[in-house]
C-alpha positions in Angstrom: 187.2 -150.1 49.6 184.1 -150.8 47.0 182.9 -154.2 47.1 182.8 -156.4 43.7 180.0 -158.8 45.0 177.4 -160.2 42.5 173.3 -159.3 44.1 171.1 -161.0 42.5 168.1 -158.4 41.1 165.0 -158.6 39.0 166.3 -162.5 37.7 170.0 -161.5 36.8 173.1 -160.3 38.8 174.6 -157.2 38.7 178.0 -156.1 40.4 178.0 -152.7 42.5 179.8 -150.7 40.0 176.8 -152.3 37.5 174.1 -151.0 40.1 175.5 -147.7 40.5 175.8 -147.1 36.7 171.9 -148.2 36.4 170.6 -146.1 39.4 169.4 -142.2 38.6 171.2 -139.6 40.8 168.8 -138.9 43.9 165.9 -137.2 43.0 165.7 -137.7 39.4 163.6 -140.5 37.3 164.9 -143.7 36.3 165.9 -142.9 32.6 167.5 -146.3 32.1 166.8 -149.7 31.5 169.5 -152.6 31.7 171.9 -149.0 30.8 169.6 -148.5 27.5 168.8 -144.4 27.5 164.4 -144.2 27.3 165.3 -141.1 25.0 162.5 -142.0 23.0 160.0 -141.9 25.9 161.2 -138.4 26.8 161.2 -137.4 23.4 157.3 -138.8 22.8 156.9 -136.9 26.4 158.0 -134.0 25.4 156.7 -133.6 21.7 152.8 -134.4 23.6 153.4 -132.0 26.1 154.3 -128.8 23.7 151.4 -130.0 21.5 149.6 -129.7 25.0 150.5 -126.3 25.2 149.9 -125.6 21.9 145.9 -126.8 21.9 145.6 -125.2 25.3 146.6 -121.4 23.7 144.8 -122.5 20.4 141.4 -122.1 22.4 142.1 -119.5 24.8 143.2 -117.5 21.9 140.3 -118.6 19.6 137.3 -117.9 21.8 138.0 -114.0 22.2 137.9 -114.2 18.3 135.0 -116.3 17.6 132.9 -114.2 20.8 133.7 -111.4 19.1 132.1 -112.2 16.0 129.4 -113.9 18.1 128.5 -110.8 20.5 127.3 -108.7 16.7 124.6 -111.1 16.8 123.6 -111.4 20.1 120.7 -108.3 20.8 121.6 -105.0 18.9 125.1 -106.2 19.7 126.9 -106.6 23.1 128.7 -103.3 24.5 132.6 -103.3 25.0 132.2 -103.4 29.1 130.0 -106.5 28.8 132.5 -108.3 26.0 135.3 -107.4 28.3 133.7 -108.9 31.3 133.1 -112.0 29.2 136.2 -112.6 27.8 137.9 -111.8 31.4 136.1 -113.9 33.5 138.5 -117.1 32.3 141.5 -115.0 33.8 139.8 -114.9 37.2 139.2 -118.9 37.2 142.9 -119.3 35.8 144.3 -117.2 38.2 142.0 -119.0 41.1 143.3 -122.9 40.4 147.2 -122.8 39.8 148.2 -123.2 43.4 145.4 -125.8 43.9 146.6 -127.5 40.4 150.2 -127.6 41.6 149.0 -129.3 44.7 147.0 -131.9 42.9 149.3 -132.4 40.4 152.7 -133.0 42.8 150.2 -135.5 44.9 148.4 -137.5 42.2 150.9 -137.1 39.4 151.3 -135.5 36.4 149.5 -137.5 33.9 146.0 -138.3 35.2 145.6 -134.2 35.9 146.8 -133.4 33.1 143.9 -135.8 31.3 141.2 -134.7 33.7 141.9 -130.8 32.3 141.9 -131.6 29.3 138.5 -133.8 29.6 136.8 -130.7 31.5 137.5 -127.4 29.1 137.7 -129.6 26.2 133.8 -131.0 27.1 132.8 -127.9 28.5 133.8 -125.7 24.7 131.3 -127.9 23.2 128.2 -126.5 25.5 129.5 -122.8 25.3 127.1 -122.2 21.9 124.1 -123.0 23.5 125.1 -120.7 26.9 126.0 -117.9 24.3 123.1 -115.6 24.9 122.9 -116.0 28.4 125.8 -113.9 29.8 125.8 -114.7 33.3 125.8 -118.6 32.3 128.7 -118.0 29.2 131.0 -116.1 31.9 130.6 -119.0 34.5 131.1 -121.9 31.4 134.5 -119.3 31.2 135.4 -119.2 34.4 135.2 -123.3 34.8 137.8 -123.6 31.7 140.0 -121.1 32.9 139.8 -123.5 36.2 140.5 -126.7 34.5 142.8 -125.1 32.0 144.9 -123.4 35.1 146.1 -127.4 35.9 147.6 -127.8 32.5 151.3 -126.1 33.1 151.6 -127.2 36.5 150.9 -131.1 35.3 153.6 -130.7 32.5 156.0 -129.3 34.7 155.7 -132.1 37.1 156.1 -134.5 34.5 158.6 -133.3 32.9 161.0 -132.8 36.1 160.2 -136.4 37.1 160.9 -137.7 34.0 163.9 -135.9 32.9 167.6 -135.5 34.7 170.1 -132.9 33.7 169.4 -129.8 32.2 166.4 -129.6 31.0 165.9 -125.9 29.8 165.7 -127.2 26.2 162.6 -129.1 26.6 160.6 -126.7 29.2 161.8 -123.9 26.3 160.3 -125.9 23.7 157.3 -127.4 25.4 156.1 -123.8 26.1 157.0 -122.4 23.1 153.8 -124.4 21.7 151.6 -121.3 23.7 152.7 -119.0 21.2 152.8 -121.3 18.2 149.2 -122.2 19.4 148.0 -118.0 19.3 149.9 -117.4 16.0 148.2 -120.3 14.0 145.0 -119.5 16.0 145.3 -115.6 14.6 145.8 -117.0 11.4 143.2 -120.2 11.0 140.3 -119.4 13.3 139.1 -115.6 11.5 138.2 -117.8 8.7 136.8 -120.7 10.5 134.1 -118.5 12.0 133.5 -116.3 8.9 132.8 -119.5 7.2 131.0 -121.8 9.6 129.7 -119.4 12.3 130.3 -119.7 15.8 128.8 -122.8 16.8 131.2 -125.0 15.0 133.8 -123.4 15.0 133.6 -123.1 19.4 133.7 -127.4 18.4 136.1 -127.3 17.0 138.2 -125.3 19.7 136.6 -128.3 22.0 137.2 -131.2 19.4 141.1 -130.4 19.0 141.5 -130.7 22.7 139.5 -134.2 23.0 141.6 -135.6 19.9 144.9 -134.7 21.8 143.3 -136.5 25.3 142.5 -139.3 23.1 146.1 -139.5 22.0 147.5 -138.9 25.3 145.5 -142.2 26.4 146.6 -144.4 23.5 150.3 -142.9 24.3 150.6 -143.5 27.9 152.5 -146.7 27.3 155.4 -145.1 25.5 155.7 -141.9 28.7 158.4 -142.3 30.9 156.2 -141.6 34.4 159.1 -140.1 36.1 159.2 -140.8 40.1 158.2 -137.5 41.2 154.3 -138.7 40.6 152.1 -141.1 42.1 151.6 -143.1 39.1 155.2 -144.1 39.5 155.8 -144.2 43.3 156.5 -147.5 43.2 160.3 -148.5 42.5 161.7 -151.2 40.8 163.1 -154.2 42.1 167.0 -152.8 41.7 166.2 -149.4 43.2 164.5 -151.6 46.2 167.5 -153.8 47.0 169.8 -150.7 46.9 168.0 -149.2 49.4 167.5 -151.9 52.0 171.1 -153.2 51.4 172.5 -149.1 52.2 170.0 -147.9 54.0 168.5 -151.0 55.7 164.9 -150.0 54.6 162.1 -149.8 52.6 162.5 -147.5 49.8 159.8 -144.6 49.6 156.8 -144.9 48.3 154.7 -141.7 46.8 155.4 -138.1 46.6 157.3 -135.9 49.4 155.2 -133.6 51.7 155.5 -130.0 50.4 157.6 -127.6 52.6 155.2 -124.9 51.3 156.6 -122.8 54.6 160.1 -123.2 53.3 159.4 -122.3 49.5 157.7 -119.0 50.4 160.3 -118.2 52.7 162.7 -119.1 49.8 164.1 -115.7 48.0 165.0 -118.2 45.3 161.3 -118.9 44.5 160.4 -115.5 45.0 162.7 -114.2 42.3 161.1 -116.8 39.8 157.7 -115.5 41.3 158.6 -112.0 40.7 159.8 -112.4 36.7 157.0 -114.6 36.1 154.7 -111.2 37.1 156.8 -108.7 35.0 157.2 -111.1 31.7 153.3 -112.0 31.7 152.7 -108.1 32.6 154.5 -107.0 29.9 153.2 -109.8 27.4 149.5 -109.6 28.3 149.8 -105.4 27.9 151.0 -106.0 24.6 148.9 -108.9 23.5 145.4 -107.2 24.6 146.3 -103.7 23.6 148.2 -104.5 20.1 144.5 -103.7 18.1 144.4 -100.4 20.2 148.1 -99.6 19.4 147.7 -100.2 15.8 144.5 -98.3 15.6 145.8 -95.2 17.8 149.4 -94.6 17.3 149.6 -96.5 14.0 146.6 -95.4 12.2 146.4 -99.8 10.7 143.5 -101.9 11.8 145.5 -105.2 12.7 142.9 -106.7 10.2 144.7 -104.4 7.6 148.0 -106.3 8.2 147.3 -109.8 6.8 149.3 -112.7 7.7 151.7 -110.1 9.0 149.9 -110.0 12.5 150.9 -113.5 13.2 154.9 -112.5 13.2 155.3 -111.4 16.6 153.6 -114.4 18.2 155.7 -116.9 15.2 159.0 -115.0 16.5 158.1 -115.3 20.2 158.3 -119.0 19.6 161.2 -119.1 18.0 163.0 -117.0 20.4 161.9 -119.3 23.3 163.3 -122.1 22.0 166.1 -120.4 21.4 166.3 -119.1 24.7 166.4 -122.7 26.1 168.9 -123.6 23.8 171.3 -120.9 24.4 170.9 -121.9 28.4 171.6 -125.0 27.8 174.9 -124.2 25.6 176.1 -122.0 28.2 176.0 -124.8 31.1 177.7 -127.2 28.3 180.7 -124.5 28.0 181.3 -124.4 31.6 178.9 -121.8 33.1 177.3 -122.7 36.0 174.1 -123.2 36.0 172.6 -119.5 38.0 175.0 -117.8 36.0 173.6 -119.3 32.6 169.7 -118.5 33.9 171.0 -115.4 34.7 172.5 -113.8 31.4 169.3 -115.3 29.5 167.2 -113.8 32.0 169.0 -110.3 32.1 169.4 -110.3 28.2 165.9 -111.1 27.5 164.1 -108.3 29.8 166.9 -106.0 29.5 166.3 -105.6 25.4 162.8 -105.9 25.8 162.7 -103.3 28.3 164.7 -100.8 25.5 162.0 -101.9 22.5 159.0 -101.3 24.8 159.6 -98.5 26.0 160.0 -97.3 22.4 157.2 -98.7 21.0 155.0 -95.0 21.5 157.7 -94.2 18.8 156.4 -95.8 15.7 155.2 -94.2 13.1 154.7 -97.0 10.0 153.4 -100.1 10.0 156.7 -101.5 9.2 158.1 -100.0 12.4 155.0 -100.8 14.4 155.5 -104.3 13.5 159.7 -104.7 14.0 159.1 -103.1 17.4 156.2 -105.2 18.7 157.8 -108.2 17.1 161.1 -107.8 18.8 159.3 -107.0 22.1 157.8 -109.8 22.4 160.8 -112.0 20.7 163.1 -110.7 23.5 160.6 -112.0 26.4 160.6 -115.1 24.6 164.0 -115.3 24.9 164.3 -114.6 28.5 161.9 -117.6 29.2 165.1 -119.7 29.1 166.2 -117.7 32.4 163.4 -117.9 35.0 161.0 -120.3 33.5 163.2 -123.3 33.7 164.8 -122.2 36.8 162.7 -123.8 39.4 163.5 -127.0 37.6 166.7 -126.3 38.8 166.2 -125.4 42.5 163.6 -128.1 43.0 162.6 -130.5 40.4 160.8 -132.7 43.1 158.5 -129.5 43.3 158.6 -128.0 40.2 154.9 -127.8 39.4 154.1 -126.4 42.7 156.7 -123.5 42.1 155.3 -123.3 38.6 151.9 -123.1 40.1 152.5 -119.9 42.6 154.4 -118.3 40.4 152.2 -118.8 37.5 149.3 -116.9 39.9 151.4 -114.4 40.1 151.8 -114.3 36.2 148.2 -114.3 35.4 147.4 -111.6 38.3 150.0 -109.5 36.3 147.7 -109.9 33.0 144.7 -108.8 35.5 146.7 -105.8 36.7 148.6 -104.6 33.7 145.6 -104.7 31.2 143.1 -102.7 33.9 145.8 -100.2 34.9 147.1 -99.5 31.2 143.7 -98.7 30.1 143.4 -96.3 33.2 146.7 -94.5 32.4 145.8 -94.2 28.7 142.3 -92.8 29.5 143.9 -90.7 32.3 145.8 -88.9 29.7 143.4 -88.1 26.8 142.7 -91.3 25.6 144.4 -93.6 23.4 145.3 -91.1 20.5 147.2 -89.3 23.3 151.0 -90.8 22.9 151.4 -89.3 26.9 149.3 -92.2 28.0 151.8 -95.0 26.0 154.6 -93.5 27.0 153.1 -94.1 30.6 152.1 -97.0 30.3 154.9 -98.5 27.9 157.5 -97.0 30.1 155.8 -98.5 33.4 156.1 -102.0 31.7 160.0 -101.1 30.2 160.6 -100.2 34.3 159.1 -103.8 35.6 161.3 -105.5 33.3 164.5 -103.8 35.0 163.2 -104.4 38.1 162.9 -108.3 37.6 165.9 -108.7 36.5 167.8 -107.2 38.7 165.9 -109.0 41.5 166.6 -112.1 40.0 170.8 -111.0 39.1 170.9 -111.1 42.9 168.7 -113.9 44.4 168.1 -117.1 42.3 170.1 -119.8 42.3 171.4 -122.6 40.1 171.6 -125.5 42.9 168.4 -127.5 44.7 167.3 -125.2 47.2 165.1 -128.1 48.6 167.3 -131.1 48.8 
């Protein structure tokens, strides 16, 4: 029979049925205070977060443009191995932190490494002008913000899973979605930032847009729901105390849990996350860093020669990720459970992107060249509201670190799939030779297949890690 005594709590009494109304389910951050919703702290969360993302993929986006400019000058003009080596080296230190940045971020919190990144590329942008001519130095400088920056997503994603209960494939949809609003703007803005100002302001500006966002994240922090997952908010309030020594009879926990990190690699769960964050990011960076060559080759268009026009794929890629996370979350709300709702996303997302790449040695116009690359890359937006969220899902207490391995696994694929196109392309005749895409586009159509399928059969809906 449920008790109806008064406790006493925090200066005022509560019944039980009070206490139970006020109290998170397990595992999920307190969202409520005296049964007021904090929507507007998850909303300011959220809305800092995507412009995170957004400044993040602003500068990785803008530095290949503004070297490229730069490297004309430098000498008689830096060869293509040497530019390639330069604007590479970030992937390597990228690649090289997100497991470590997972870690850091699930045991010191979200919010404090998420400012610390930001403070290190963000200062570091600002020397790259003077290290410009000194290659060895510039690719180190590139490496270090690939470092720092590799801390960014796993951060948000441990913020946002402590701070947030329910679905949340809306808000991870949308917070990300600011990478491809951050490259689309950049495309447009930053060619005539350089052409204007030259290379050392405009690499200060990369740097200054990142410092005005850490400056607002410190005058914001008040207004942040800290969710319990970090160690910023370990400490629980007085209510949450008094429940747990009166049904528990003691101490409520204090700081993060230990990560099973045998458990989550064990996990075919995780792994099917792992393996779709490989073959989206394969198939996205093969488009991204080979879209001039395409055009050029197969096309016969400089991307230059398309204008404003170059920006639509990247501007449709955000919009379909938010609506990927919206459809999700409509799906659960009609009475699909939760792997079944990742699922069709997923398998909808890679599935038509699999059909349009594979195409894409097809083309003939810039018209068609354009559709086709646009609804490439608008269908693996889409499918971002499938595995991306998904580890939210299975283990929101250890959501960044998930996010972390699995985003190594993405940015390996970039690695990979850029190096091993170009080999395939220059295996058969060279980039005029359609053979070569058809290779190389097919290879990335057959990943796409792959991952889904791998994730139809093994992820989940349910915590995995309870």
């Amino acid at each position: 029979m449920r008790r109806t005594n008064l406790k006493a709590v925090a200066g005022r009494s509560y019944s039980e049925d009070e206490l139970e109304g006020l109290l998170p389910p397990p595992g999920q951050a307190a969202t409520h205070v005296d049964g007021k919703p904090a929507k507007a702290r998850i909303q300011t969360l959220v809305l800092s977060c995507f412009v995170a993302t957004f400044a993040f993929y602003f500068e990785r986006t803008g530095f290949p443009i503004v070297f490229t400019h730069a490297a004309k000058t430098i000498g008689s003009g830096l060869d293509e191995t040497t530019k390639g080596q330069v604007m590479s080296s970030f992937f390597w230190g990228y690649a090289m932190s997100q497991i470590p940045a997972s870690w850091v971020a699930h045991k010191q919190g979200g919010y404090y490494t998420l400012a610390g990144a930001f403070a290190a590329w963000s200062s570091l942008c600002l020397l790259e002008n003077m290290v410009m001519k000194v290659t060895p130095v510039l690719m180190l400088v590139r490496v270090i913000i690939g470092v720092s920056q590799g801390f960014v997503i796993p951060s948000i994603h441990s913020l946002l899973a402590a701070a947030m209960g329910g679905d949340k494939s809306k808000a991870v949809s949308f917070v990300t979605s600011g990478m491809y609003l951050g490259s689309s703007t950049c495309y447009i803005v930053m060619p005539s930032i350089v052409s204007s100002y030259g290379t050392g302001i405009s690499l200060a500006s990369l740097g200054g847009f990142g410092l005005a966002w850490l400056f607002l994240w410190f005058v914001m922090k008040g207004a942040l729901p800290l969710g319990n997952a970090s160690k910023e908010s370990a400490v629980e309030t007085d209510l949450e105390k008094s429940i747990s020594e009166e049904e528990e009879g003691k101490s409520a926990k204090s700081g993060p849990q230990e990560i099973p990190w045998g458990r989550i690699m064990r996990s075919t769960a995780v792994w099917s996350i792992i393996v779709n964050n490989f073959v989206f990011h394969y198939a996205v960076y093969v488009i991204m860093n080979w879209l001039p060559t395409y055009f050029e080759s197969i096309i016969k268009v400089p991307l230059t020669g398309l204008g404003l026009a170059k920006s639509l794929p990247y501007l449709m890629m955000f919009a379909s990720s938010n609506f990927g996370g919206i459809a999700g979350g409509h799906l659960v709300a009609l009475g699909f459970s939760t792997k079944w709702a990742r699922t069709l996303i997923n398998s909808t997302g890679l599935g038509l992107s699999a059909i349009t790449i594979f195409y894409m040695y097809q083309a003939e116009t810039k018209a068609q060249g354009l559709f086709i690359v646009t609804a490439s890359l608008s269908f693996l937006g889409f499918s971002r509201g499938g595995f991306a969220v998904n580890h939210m899902d299975i283990a929101p207490e250890f959501a960044g670190v998930i996010m972390g391995i699995s985003n190594t696994a993405g940015t390996v694929a970039g690695i990979v799939g850029v190096a091993f196109t170009g080999y395939l392309l220059e295996r058969s005749g060279g980039a005029s030779e359609i053979q070569g895409w058809k290779l190389a586009l097919g290879f990335a159509s057959f990943l796409n297949v792959v991952g889904l399928s791998i994730f139809h059969v093994y992820s989940k809906g349910t915590r995995v890690f309870a």
